[in-house]
C-alpha positions as CSV (number, residue, x, y, z in Angstrom):
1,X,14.9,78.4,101.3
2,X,16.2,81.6,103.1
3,X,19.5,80.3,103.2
4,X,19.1,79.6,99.4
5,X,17.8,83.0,98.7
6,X,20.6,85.1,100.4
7,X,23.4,82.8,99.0
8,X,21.8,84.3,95.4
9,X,22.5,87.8,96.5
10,X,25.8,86.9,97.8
11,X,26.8,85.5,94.6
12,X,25.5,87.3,92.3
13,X,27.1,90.8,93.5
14,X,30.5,88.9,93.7
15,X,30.0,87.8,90.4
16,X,29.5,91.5,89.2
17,X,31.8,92.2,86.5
18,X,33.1,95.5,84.9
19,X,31.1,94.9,81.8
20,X,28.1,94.9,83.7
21,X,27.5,90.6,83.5
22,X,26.5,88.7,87.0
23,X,25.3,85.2,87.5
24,X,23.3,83.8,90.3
25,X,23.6,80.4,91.9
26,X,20.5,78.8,92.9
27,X,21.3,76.4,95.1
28,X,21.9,76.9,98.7
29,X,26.4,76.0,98.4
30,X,28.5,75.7,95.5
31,X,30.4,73.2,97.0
32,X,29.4,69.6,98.8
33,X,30.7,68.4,101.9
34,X,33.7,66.4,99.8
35,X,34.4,70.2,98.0
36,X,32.8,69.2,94.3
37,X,30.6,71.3,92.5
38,X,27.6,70.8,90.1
39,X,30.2,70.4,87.7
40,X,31.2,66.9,88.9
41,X,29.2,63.9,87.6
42,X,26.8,61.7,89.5
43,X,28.8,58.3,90.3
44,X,26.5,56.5,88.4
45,X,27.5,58.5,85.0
46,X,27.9,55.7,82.1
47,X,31.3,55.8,81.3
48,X,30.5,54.9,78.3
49,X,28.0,55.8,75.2
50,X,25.4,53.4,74.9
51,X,25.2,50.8,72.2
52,X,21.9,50.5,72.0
53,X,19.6,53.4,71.8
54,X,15.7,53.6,71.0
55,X,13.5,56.7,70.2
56,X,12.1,58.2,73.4
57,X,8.0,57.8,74.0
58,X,6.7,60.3,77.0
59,X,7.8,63.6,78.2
60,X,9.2,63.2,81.7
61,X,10.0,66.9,83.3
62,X,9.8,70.3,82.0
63,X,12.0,73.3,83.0
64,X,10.2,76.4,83.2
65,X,11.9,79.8,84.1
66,X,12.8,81.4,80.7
67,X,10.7,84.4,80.3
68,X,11.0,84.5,76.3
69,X,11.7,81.7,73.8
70,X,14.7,79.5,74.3
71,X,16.9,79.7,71.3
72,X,19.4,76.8,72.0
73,X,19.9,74.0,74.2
74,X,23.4,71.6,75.0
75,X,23.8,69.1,77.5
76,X,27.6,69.2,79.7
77,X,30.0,67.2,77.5
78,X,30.0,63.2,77.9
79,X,28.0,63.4,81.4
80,X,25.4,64.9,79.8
81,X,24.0,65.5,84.2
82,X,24.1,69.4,83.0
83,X,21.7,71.0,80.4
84,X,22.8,74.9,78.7
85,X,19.7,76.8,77.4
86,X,20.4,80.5,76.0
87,X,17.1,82.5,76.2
88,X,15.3,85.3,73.9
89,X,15.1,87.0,77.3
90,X,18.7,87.6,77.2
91,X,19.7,85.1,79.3
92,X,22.0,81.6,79.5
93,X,20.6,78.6,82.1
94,X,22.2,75.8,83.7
95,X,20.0,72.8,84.7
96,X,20.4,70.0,86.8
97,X,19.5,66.8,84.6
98,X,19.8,64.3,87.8
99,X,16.5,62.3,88.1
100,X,16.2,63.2,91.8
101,X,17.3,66.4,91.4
102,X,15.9,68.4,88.4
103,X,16.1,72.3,89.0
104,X,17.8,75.5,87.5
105,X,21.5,75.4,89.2
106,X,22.6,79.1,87.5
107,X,21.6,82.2,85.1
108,X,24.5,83.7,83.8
109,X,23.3,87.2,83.0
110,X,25.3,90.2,80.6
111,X,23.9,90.6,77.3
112,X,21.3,93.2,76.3
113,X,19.8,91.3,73.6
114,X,18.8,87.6,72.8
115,X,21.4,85.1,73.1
116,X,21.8,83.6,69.4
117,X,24.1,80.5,70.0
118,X,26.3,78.9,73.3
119,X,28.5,76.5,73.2
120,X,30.8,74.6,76.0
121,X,34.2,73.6,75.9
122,X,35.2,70.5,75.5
123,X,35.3,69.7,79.7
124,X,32.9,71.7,79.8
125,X,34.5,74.4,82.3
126,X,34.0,77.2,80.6
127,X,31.3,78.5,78.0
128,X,30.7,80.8,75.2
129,X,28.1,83.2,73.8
130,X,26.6,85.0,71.1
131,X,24.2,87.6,71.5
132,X,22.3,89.7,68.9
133,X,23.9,92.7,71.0
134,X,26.9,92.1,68.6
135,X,29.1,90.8,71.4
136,X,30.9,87.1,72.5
137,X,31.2,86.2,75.9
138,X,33.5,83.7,77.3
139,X,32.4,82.2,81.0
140,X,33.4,80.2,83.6
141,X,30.5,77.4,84.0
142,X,31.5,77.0,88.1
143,X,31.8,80.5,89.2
144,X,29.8,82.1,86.5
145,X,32.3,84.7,86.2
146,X,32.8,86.5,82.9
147,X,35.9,85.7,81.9
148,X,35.7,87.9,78.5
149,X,33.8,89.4,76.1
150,X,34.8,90.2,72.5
151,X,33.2,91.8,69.1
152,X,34.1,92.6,65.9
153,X,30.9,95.0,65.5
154,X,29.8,92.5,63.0
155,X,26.7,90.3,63.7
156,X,27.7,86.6,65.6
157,X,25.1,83.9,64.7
158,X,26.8,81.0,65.6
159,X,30.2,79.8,67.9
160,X,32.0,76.8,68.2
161,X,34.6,75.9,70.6
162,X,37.8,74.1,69.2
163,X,38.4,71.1,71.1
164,X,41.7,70.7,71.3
165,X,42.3,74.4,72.8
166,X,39.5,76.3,74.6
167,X,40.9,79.6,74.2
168,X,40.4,79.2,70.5
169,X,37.0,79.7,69.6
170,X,35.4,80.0,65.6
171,X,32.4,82.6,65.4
172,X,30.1,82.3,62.2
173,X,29.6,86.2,61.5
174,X,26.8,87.8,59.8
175,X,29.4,89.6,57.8
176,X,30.0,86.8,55.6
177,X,32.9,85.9,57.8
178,X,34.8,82.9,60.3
179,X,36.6,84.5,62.6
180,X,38.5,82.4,65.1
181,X,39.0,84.3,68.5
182,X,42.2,83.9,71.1
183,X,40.2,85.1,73.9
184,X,43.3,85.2,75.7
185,X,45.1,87.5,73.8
186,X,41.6,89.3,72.5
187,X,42.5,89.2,69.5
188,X,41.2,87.8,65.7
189,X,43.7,84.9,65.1
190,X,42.6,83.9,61.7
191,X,39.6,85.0,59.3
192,X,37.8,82.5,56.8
193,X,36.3,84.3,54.1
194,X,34.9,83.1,51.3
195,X,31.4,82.5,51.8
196,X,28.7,85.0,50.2
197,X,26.3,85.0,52.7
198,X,25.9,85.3,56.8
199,X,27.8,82.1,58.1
200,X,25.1,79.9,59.9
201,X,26.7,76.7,61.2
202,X,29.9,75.3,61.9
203,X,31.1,71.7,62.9
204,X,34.8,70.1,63.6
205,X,35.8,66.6,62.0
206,X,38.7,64.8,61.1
207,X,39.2,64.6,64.5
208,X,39.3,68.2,64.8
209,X,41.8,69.1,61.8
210,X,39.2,70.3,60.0
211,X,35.9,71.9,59.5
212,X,32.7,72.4,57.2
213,X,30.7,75.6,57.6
214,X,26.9,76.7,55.8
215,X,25.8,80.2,54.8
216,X,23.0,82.0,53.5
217,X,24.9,81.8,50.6
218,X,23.3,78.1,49.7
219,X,27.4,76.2,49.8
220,X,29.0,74.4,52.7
221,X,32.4,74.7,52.9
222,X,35.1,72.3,54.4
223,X,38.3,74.0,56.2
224,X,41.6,72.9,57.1
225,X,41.3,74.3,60.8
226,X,44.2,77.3,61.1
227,X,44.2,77.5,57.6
228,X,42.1,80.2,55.6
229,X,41.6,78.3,52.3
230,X,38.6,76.4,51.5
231,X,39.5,72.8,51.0
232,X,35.8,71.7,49.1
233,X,32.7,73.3,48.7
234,X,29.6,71.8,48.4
235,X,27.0,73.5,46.2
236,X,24.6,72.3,43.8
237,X,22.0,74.5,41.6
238,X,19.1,72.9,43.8
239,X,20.9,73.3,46.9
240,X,18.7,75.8,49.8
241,X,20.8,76.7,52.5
242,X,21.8,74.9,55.5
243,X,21.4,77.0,59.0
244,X,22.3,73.7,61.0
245,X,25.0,71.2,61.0
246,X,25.1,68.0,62.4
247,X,28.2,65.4,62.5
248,X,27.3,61.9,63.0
249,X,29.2,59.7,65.5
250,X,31.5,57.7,63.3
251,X,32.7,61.4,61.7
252,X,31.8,59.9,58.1
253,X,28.7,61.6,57.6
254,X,27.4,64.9,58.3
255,X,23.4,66.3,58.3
256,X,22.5,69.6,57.0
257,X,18.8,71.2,57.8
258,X,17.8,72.2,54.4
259,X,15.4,75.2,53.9
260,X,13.5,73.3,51.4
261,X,12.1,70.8,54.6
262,X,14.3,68.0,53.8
263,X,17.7,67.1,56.0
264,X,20.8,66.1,53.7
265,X,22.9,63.6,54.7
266,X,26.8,63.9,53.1
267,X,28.9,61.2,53.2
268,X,32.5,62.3,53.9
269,X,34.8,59.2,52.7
270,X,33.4,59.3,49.5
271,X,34.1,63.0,48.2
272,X,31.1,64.8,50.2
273,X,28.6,63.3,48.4
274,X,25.2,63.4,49.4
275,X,23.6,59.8,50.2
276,X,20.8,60.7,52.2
277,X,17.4,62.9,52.4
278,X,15.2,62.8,55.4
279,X,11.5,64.4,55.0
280,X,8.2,64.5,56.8
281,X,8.9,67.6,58.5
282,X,8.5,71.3,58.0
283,X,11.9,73.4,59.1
284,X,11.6,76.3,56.0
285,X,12.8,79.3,57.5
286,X,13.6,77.9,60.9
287,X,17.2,76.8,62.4
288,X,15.8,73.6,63.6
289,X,18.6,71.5,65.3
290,X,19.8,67.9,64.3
291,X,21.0,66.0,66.6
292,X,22.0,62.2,66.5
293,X,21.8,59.2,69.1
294,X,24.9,58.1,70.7
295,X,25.0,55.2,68.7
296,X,24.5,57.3,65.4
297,X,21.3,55.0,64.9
298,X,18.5,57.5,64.8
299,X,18.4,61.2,63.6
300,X,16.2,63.7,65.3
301,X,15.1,67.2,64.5
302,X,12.9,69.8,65.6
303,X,9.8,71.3,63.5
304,X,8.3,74.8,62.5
305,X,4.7,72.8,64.2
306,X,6.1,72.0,67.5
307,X,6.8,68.5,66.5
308,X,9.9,66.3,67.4
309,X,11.1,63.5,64.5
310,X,13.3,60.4,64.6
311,X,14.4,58.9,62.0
312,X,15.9,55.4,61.4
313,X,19.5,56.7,60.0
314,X,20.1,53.4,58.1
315,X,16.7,53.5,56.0
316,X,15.7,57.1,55.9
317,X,12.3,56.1,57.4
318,X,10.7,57.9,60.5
319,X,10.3,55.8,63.5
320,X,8.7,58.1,65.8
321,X,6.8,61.4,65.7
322,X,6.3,63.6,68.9
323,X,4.1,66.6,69.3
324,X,6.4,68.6,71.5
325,X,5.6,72.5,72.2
326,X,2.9,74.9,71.0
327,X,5.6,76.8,68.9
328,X,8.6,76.0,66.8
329,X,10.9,73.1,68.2
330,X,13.7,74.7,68.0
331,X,16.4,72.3,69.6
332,X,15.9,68.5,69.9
333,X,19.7,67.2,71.3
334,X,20.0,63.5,72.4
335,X,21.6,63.0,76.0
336,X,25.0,61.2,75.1
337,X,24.9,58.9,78.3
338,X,21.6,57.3,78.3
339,X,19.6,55.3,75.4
340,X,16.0,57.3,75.2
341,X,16.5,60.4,76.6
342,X,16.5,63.5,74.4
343,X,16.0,67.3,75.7
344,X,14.0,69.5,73.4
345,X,13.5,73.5,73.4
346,X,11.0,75.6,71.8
347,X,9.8,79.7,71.3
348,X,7.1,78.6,73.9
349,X,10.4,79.2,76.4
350,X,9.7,75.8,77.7
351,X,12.5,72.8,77.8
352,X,11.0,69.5,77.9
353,X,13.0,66.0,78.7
354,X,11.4,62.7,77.2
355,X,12.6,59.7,77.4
């Protein structure tokens, strides 16, 4: 434990940057005895995504250490042995998923306000921030070294990593704007503007060529990624708006959280229509994630009452309905290794796993 403790204070004034961010490492060394970090994967990862996937039934651990409400949660790409949680109090997390080994593994620290949205890349080496203190943060995941921070002055509510390239990175702006960073180069390679409202949610498809986008504004928008003109929009004199976007696995349909408690399914092969509405649950005025299972069987979302929902994706019916926090579930994300296990976060600043 001592040793533990004094590694922390080692690391976190070597990972003192000149913009003022540190991170502390929790565990006692960074690296095992065959020189890997937390970063690589248990042995027994899945290789691959399960077939077969069923709604989870009992809450199994809980991860306790954010002072304030936890505003988003993402689990390490395709491992999933990693969990990300950005904090109210200011703060990012990274967990330790491993069944024998469930524990905080590093707080990335550096933003004077609530972090809004994070978001890994797509090996999930490095990570990115938004903050209501107006500023992005690009970070290493290993070190927890601030690589770089950027603003436009404007407000950024939500970020999403391009795939293909981690130095590119699209920021939804309050502002009404996209902007896509180069964090190498600092610099604003390309603006999308043409919604009407602040920009709420963005998601890749297409197999990353291009992109759809929600506002306050009540349309979704679909992108050619690089290219600043709007390809589609979506928008319908009963539409509400969107705050979250979720792509299903086979990229043919996409889920939007509508404001009006319902979740929209659009089926993108056949001109963006909408085929599907999902209800039960109460999400007006909340951000509630989406989140599919691997196998792009069951939907899940959070609830303004604390409550997690599954849905069969097929029939629109719900299949499962879990009391989960004493606040607002804000993020429900399904682990993309394993069948049952999905990760929820609420206000309460709690993060529970069920399975």
């Amino acid at each position: 434990q001592r040793a533990c403790e004094e590694n922390q204070k080692k690391q976190k004034n070597k990972n003192k940057s000149k913009g003022g961010e540190t991170s502390t490492l929790h565990l006692a060394e960074l690296y095992d005895y065959q020189g890997r970090s937390y970063l690589h994967p248990p042995s027994d990862t899945p290789k691959q995504a399960p077939t077969k996937c069923r709604p989870p039934q009992k809450k199994v651990h809980t991860f306790k250490g954010h002072s304030k409400g936890v505003s988003a949660i993402r689990w390490f790409p395709n491992s999933g042995h990693l969990l990300l949680s950005s904090s109210m109090d200011s703060t990012i997390r990274l967990w330790s998923t491993i069944r024998s080994a469930r524990r905080l593994v590093r707080t990335f620290e550096g933003h004077s306000a609530a972090v809004r949205d994070v978001c890994f890349s797509a090996d999930g080496t490095r990570l990115v921030s938004t903050s209501y203190d107006k500023y992005v943060k690009h970070w290493d995941t290993e070190t927890g070294q601030c690589i770089s921070r950027h603003t436009t002055r404007a407000m950024p509510w939500c970020v999403q990593v391009y795939p293909e390239d981690a130095n590119q990175v699209l920021v939804g702006q309050g502002n009404k704007k996209i902007v896509q960073w180069d964090l190498r180069a600092n610099e604003v390679a390309q603006e999308y503007d043409d919604h009407l409202g602040a920009v709420n949610a963005i998601q890749f498809f297409d197999s990353n060529r291009r992109f759809v986008s929600s506002a306050d504004d009540k349309k979704l928008l679909v992108w050619e990624y690089g290219l600043p003109v709007v390809v589609r929009q979506i928008a319908e004199p009963e539409q509400h708006s969107m705050p979250f976007i979720a792509m299903h696995p086979s990229e043919k349909f996409f889920v939007g959280q509508s404001q009006d408690n319902q979740a929209l399914a659009f089926q993108i092969d056949k001109g963006f229509r909408q085929k599907k509405k999902f209800r039960g649950h109460l999400c007006a005025g909340y951000a509630a994630q989406l989140d599919f299972s691997p196998n792009g069987k069951f939907l899940i979302s959070g609830d303004s009452q604390g409550r997690m929902f599954v849905w069969d994706f097929a029939t629109s019916r719900i299949v499962k309905k879990l009391k989960c926090h004493s606040q607002v579930t804000i993020g429900a994300t399904w682990h993309p290794r394993l069948p049952s296990t999905v990760a929820t976060c609420s206000w309460d600043g709690d993060i529970h796993i069920w399975q």
